[in-house]
KOLDREN-182039 format. One record per residue: residue number from 1; residue in three letters; x, y, z of N, C-alpha, C in turn. Coordinates in Angstrom, 1 decimal, padded with zeros to 4 digits. Example, Ala and Ser with C-alpha at 12.3 -4.5 7.8 and 13.67 -1.06 7.14 Angstrom:
BEGIN
+-----+--------+--------+--------+--------+--------+--------+--------+--------+--------+--------+
: num : residu :     nX :     nY :     nZ :    caX :    caY :    caZ :     cX :     cY :     cZ :
+-----+--------+--------+--------+--------+--------+--------+--------+--------+--------+--------+
:   1 :    ALA :  013.2 : -005.7 :  007.8 :  012.3 : -004.5 :  007.8 :  013.2 : -003.3 :  007.8 :
:   2 :    SER :  012.8 : -002.2 :  007.1 :  013.7 : -001.1 :  007.1 :  012.9 :  000.0 :  007.9 :
+-----+--------+--------+--------+--------+--------+--------+--------+--------+--------+--------+
END
This chain:
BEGIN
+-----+--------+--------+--------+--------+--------+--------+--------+--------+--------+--------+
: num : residu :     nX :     nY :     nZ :    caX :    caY :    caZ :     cX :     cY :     cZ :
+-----+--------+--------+--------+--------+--------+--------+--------+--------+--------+--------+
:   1 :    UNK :  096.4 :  105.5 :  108.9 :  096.5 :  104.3 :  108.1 :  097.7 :  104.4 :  107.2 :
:   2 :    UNK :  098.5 :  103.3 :  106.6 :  099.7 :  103.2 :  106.5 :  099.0 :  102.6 :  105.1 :
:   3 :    UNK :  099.7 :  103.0 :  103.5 :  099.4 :  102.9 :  102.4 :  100.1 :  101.7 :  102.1 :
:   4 :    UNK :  099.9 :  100.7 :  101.4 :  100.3 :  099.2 :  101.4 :  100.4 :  099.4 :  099.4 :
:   5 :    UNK :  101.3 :  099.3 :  098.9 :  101.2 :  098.8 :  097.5 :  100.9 :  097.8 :  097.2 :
:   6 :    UNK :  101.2 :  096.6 :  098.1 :  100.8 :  095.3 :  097.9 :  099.1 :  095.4 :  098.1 :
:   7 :    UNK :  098.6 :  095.5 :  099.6 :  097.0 :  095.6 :  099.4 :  096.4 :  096.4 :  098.0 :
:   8 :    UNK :  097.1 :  097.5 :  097.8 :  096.5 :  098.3 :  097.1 :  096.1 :  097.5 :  095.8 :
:   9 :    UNK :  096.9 :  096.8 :  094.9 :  097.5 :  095.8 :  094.1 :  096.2 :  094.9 :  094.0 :
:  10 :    UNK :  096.2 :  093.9 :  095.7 :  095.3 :  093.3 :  095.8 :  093.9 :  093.5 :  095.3 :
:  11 :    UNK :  093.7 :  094.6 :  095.9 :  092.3 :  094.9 :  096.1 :  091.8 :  095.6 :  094.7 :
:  12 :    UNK :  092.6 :  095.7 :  094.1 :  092.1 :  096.2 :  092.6 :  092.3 :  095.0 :  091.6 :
:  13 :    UNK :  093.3 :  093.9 :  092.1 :  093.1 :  092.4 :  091.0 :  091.5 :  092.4 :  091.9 :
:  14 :    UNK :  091.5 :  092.2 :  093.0 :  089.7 :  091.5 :  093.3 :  088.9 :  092.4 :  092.5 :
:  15 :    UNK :  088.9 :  093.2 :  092.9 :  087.2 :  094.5 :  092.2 :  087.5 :  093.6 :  090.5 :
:  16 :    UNK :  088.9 :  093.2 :  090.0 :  088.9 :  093.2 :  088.1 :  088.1 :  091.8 :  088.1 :
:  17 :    UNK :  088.1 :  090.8 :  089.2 :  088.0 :  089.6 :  089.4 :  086.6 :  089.5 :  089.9 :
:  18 :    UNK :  086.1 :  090.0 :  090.4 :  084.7 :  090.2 :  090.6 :  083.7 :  090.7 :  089.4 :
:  19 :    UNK :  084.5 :  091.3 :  088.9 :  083.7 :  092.0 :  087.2 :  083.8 :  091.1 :  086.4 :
:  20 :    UNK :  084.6 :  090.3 :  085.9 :  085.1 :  088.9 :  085.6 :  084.2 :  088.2 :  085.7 :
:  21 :    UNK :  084.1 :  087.5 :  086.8 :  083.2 :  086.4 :  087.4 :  081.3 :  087.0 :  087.1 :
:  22 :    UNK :  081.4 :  088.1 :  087.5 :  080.0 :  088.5 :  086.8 :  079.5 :  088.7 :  085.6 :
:  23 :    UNK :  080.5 :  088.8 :  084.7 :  080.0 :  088.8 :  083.3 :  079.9 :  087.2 :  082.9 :
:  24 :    UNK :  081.1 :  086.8 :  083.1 :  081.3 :  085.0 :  082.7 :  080.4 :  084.0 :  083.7 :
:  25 :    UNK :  080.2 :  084.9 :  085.2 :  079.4 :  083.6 :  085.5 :  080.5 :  082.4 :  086.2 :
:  26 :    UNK :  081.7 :  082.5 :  086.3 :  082.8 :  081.9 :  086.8 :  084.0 :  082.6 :  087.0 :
:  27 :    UNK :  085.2 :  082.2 :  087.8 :  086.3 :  082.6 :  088.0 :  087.1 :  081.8 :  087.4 :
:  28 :    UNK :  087.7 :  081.5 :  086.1 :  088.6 :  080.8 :  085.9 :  089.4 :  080.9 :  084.6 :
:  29 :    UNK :  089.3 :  082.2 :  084.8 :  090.5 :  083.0 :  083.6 :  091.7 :  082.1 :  083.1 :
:  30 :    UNK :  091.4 :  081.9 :  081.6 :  093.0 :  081.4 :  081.4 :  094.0 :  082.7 :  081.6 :
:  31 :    UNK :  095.3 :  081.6 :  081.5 :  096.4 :  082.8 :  082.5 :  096.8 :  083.8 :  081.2 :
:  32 :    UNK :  095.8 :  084.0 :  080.0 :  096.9 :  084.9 :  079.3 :  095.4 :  086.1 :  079.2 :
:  33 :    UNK :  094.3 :  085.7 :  080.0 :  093.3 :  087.2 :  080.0 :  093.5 :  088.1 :  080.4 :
:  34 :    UNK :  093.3 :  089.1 :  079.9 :  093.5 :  090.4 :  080.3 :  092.0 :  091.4 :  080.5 :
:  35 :    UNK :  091.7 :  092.0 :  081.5 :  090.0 :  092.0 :  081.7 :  090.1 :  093.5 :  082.2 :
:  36 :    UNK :  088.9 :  094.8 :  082.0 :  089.2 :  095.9 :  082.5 :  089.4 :  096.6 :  082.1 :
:  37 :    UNK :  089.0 :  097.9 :  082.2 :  089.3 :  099.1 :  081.4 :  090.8 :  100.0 :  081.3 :
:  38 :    UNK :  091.3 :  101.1 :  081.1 :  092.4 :  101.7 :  081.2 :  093.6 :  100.7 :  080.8 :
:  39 :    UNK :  093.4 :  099.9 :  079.6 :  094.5 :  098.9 :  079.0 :  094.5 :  097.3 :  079.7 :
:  40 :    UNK :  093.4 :  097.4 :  080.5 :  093.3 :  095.8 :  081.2 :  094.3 :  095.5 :  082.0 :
:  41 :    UNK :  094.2 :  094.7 :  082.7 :  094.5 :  094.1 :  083.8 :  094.9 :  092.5 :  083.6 :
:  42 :    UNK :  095.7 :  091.8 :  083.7 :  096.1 :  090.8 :  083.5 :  095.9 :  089.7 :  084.6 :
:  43 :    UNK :  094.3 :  089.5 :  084.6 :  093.9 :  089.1 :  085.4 :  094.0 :  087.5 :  085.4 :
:  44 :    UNK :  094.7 :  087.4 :  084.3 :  094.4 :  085.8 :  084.3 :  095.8 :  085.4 :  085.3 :
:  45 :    UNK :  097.0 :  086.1 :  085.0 :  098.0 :  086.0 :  085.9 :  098.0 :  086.4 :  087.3 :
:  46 :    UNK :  097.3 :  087.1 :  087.6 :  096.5 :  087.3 :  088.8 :  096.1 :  086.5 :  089.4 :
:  47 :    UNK :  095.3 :  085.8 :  088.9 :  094.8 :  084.8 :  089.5 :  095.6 :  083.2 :  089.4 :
:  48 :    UNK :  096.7 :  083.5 :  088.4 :  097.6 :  081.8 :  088.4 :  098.2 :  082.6 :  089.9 :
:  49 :    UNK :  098.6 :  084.0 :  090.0 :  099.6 :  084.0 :  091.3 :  098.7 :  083.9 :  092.7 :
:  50 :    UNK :  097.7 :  084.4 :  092.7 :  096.9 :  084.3 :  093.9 :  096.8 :  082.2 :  094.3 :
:  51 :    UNK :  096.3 :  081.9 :  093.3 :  096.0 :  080.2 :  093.4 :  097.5 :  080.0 :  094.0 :
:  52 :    UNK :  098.5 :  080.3 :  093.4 :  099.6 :  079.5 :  093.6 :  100.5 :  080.2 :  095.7 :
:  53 :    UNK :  099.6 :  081.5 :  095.8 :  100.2 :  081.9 :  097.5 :  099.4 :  081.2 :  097.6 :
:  54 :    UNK :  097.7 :  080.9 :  097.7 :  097.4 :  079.9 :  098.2 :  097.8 :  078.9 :  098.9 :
:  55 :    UNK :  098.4 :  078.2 :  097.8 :  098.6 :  076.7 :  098.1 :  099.9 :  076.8 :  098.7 :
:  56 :    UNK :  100.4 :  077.4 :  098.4 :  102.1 :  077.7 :  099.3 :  101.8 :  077.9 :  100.9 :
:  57 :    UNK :  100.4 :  078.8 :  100.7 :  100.1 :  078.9 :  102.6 :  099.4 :  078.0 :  103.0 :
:  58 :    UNK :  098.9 :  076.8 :  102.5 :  098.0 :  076.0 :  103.3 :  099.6 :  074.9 :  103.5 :
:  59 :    UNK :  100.8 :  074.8 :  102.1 :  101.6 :  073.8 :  102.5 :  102.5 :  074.0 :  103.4 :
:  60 :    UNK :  102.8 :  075.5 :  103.5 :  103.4 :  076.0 :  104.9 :  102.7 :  075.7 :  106.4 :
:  61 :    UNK :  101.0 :  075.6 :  106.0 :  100.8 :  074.9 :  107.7 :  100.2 :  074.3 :  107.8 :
:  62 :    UNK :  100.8 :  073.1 :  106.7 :  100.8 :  072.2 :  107.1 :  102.0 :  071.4 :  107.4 :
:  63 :    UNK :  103.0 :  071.9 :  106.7 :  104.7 :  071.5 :  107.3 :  104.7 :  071.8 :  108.9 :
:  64 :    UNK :  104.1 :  073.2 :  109.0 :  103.9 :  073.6 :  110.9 :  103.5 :  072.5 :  111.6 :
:  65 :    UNK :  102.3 :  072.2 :  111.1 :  101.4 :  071.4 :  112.4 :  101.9 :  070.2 :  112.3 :
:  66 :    UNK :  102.5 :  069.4 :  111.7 :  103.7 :  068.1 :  111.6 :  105.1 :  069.0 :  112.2 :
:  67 :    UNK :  105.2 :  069.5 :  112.5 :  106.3 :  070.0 :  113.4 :  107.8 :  070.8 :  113.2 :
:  68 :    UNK :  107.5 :  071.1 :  111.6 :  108.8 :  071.5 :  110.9 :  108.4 :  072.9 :  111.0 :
:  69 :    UNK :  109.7 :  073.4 :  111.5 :  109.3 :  074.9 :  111.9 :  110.4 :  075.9 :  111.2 :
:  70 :    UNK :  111.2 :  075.4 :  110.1 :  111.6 :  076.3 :  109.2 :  111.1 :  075.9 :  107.8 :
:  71 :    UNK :  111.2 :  077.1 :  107.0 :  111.1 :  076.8 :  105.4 :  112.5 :  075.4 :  104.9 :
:  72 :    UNK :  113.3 :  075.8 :  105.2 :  114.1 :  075.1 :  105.2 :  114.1 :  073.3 :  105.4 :
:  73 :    UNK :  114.0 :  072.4 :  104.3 :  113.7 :  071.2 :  105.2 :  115.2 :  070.1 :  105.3 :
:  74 :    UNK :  116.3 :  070.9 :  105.4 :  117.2 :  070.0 :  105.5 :  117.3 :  070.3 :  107.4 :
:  75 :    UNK :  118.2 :  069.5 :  108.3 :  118.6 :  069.1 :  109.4 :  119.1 :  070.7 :  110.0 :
:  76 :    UNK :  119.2 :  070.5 :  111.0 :  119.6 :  072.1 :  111.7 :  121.1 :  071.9 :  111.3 :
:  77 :    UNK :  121.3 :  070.5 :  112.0 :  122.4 :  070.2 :  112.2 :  123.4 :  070.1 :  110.9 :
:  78 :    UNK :  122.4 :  070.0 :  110.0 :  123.4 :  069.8 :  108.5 :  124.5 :  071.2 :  107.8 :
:  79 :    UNK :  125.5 :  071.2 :  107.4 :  125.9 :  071.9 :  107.5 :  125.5 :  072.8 :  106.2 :
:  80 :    UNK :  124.6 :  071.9 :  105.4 :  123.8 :  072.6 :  104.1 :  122.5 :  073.4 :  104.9 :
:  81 :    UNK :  122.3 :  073.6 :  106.0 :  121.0 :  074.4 :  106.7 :  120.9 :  075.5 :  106.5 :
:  82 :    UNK :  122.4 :  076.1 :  106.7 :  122.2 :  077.8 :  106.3 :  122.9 :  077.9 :  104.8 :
:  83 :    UNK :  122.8 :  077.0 :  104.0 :  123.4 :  077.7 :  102.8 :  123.0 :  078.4 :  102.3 :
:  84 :    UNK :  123.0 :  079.3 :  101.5 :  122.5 :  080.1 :  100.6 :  123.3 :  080.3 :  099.0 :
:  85 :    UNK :  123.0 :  080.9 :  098.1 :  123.8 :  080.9 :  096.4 :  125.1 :  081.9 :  097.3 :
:  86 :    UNK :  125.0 :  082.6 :  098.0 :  126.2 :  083.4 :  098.8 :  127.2 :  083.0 :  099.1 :
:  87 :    UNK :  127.0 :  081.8 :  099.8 :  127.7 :  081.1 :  101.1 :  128.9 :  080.5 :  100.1 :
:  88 :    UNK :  129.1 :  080.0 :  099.2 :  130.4 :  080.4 :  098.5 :  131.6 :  081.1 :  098.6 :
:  89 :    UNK :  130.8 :  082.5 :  098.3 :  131.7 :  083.7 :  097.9 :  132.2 :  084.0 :  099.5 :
:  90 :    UNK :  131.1 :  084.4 :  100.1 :  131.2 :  084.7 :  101.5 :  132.7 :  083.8 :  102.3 :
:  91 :    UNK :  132.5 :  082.4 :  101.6 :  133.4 :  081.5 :  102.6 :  134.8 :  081.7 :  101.7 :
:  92 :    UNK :  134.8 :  082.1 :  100.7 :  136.1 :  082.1 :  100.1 :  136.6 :  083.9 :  101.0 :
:  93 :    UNK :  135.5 :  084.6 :  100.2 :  136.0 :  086.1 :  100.9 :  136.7 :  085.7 :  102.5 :
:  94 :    UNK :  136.2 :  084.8 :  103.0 :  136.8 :  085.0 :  105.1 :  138.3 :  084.1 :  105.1 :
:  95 :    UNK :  138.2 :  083.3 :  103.3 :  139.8 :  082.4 :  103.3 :  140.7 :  083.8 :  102.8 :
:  96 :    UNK :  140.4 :  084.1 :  102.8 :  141.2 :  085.4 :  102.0 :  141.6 :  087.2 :  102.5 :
:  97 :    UNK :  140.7 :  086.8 :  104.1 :  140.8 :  088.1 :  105.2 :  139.9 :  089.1 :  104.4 :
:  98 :    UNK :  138.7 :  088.5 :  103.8 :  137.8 :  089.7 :  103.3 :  136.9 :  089.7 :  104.5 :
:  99 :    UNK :  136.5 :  091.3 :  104.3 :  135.1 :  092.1 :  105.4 :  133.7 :  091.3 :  104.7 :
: 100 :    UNK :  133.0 :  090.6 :  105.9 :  131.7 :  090.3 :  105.3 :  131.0 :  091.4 :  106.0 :
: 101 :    UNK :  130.9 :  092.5 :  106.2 :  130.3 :  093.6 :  106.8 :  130.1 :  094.5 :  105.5 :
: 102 :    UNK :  128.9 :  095.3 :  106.0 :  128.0 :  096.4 :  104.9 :  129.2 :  097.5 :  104.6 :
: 103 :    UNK :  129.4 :  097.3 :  103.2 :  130.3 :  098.9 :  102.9 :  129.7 :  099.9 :  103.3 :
: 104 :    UNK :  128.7 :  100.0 :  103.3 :  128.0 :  101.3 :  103.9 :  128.3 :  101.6 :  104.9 :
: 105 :    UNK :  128.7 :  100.7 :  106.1 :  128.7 :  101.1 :  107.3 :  130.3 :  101.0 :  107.8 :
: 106 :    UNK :  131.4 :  101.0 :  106.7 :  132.5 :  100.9 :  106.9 :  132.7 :  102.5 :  107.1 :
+-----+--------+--------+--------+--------+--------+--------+--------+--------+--------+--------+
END
């Protein structure tokens, strides 16, 4: 089995979130709680970030099943589709005979 820091992460905001909910009787930490022994756990942020993948993953499929199949929601065709904060530098560097290849691999 392959050691995940993210699961790991996860699974110790739940066990703080579970102890939480059983003392209080609810889950709904404001976001500046901190809950848990060994200096606490900042569970209230924990939980603004868990709510917030949530909702990111139910709006991602739902963008799917309406038939948009990148994050991206401008046109394939647009020539803003692959921009990125990069695509600047990058397009000046290729007016100017710069390498857009990895220095590493030069």
């Amino acid at each position: 089995m392959v050691w995940s820091a993210w699961d790991s992460a996860w699974a110790d905001g739940f066990a703080v979130a579970k102890d939480y909910a059983a003392v209080h009787g609810h889950f709904l930490p404001p976001t500046h709680a901190v809950w848990g022994g060994g200096g606490g756990w900042a569970i209230g942020t924990w939980a603004k970030n868990q709510r917030a993948a949530a909702r990111k993953t139910r709006e991602n499929a739902e963008r799917r099943s309406a038939g948009e199949n990148r994050a991206c929601r401008t046109s394939a065709s647009s020539p803003r589709a692959a921009w990125t904060p990069w695509t600047p530098l990058i397009r000046a560097g290729a007016r100017h005979g710069a390498s857009t290849g990895n220095a590493a691999s030069r």
